[in-house]
N, C-alpha and C positions, 0 to 999 in steps of 0.2 A: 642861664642865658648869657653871664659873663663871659663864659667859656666859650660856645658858642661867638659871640663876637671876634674873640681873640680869634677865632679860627678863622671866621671871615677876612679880617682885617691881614692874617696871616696871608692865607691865599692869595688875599688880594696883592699885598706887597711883591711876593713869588712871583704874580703873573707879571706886576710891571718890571722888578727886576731880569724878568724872560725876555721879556718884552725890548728890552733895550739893551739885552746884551744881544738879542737877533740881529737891530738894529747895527751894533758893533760891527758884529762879524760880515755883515751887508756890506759897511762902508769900509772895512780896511780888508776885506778876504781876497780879492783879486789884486794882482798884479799886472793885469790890461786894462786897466778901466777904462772904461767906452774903445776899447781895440776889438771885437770883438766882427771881424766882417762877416755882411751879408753875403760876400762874393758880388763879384763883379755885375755893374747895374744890378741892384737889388736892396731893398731895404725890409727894416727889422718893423715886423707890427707882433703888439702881444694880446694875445688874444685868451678871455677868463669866460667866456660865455657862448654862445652858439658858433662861435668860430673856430673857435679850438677842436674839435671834429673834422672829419673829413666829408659829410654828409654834403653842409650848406657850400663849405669849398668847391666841391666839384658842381655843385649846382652850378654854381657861380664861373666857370669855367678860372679859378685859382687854383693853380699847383706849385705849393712852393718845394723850393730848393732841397732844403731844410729845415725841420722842426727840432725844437729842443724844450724840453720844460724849464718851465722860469717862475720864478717868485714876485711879486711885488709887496717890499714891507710898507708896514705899518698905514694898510687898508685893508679892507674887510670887505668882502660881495653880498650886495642886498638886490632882494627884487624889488625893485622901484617902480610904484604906484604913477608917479608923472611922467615912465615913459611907456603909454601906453595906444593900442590901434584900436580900440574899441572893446566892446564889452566882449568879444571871442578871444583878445591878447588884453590881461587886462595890469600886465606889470610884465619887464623886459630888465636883464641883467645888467647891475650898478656898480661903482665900485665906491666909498666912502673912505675919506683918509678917517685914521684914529688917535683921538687925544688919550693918552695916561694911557694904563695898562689895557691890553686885551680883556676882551669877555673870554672865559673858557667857551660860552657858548658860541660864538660869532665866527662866520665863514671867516677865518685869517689867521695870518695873513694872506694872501690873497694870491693862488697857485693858478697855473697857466700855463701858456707854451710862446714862445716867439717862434713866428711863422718868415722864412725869409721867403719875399715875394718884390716882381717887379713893379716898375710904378703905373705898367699899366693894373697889373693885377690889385695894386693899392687902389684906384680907381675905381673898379667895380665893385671892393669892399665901401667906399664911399659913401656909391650909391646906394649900395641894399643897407645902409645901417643911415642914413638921410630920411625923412628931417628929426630922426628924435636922436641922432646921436653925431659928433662932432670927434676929430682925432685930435688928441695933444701927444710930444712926445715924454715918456714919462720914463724913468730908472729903474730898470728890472736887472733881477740875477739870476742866472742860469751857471749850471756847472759843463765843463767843457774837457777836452783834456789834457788844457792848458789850465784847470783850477777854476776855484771861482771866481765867474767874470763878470762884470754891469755889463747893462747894454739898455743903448735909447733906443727907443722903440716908441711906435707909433700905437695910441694905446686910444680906443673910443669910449668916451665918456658923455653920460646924457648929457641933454640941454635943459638941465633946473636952474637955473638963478638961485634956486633957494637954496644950493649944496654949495654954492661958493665959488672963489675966483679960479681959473685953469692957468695954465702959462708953462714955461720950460725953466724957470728960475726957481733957486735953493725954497722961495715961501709957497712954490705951484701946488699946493697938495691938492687932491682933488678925491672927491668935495668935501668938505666941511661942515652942512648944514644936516637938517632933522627931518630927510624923506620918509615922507610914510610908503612902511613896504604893505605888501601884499602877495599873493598866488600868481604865477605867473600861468598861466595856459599848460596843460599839461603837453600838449605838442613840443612846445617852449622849454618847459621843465627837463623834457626825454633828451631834447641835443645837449644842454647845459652837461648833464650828470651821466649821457652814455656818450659824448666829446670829453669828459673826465678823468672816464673808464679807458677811453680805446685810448688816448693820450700817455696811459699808465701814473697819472697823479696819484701823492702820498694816498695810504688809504684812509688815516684820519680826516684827510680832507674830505676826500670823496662823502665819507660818513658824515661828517658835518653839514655837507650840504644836502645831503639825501635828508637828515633832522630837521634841516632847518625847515624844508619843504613841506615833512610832515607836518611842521609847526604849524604852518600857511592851511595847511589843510588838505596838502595833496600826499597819497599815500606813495612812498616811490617802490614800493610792493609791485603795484601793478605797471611799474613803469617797465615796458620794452624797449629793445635796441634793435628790433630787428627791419621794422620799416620805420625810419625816420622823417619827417615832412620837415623840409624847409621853406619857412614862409611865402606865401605867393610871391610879393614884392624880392626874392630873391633871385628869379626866375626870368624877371621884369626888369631887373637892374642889370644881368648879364647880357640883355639884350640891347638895351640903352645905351651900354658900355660899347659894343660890336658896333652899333649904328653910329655912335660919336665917332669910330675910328674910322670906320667906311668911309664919312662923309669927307 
């Protein structure tokens, strides 16, 4: 059992020194920090959850510019139980910052894409992710080839109180508390993980989150990519969006 220990205790050290040399290489690997343009009128949103697809985008009448995969360190994607639309959506994609070393188990750090889009198109992303989720802009890295670069980006994060403070300042982590996760809708589950796929993210990740899934209880076996449904209220918001600008 001694030995045992030491190997835990082992591993574990390994992951947080991994962990923080990611860290390192996040904060001093690029030589544009935050230079990173949208092009002209457009800005940067990073999207880890049903946006990162092109499914709910075109729903949405959003077509950006530009896509590029991006990382966000030292957070982790959970399905979060408190943002949900009733018992048919009953947990919708989170992002958690992380104290001390990674779990080997845990979605992170937390892989994605920055979508450049304009601000009317940031608009109707607004609306379809209102009221259970709010935008802050947060520090992602993406590679370019110009090297690796930050870039602030407009990133949605639920409305729990209980995960902690938001903000754009060096203490903004977001969020920090002990959401209970759960299954998200297998509708829900299918754009997360085939926006993953068609995005071409690591394939560790992908498999992490496909496990984690199973974990929840959803098999991603039977998960399809071939007709995707993007929520009603998706639908709803691209229209709301057209009628504000009408009016």
């Amino acid at each position: 059992s001694s030995q045992l220990q030491m190997f835990i205790e082992l591993a574990s050290a390994l992951s947080h020194a991994a962990s923080h040399l990611f860290d390192w290489f996040s904060a001093s690997g690029g030589a544009h920090l935050d230079g990173l343009s949208a092009g002209q009128d457009h800005l940067w949103t990073f999207a880890y959850g049903a946006n990162m697809g092109s499914a709910k985008l075109q729903t949405l009448g959003v077509h950006p510019t530009e896509t590029l995969k991006a990382a966000l360190p030292r957070h982790e994607l959970i399905f979060d139980r408190s943002l949900t639309d009733g018992y048919s959506e009953p947990a919708f994609a989170n992002i958690r910052y992380i104290h001390g070393a990674y779990d080997p188990s845990s979605v992170a750090p937390v892989q994605g894409v920055v979508h450049a889009v304009t601000p009317q198109e940031l608009e109707k992303l607004d609306l379809s992710e209102s009221p259970l989720y709010h935008r802050v802009q947060m520090p992602v890295f993406t590679n370019t080839d110009h090297g690796h670069e930050r870039v602030m980006a407009w990133t949605y994060v639920g409305n729990d109180d209980t995960l902690g403070p938001v903000g754009t300042g060096k203490a903004a982590h977001m969020p920090l508390g002990r959401a209970e996760e759960g299954a998200p809708s297998e509708r829900y589950a299918e754009l997360v993980v085939c926006g993953a796929k068609e995005r071409g993210l690591a394939e560790w990740y992908t498999k992490r989150l496909e496990r984690a899934l199973d974990l929840l209880g959803l098999q991603h076996s039977h998960f399809t990519c071939q007709k995707l449904q993007p929520h009603a209220t998706t639908a709803l918001a691209a229209t709301q969006s057209s009628m504000g600008h009408a009016a």
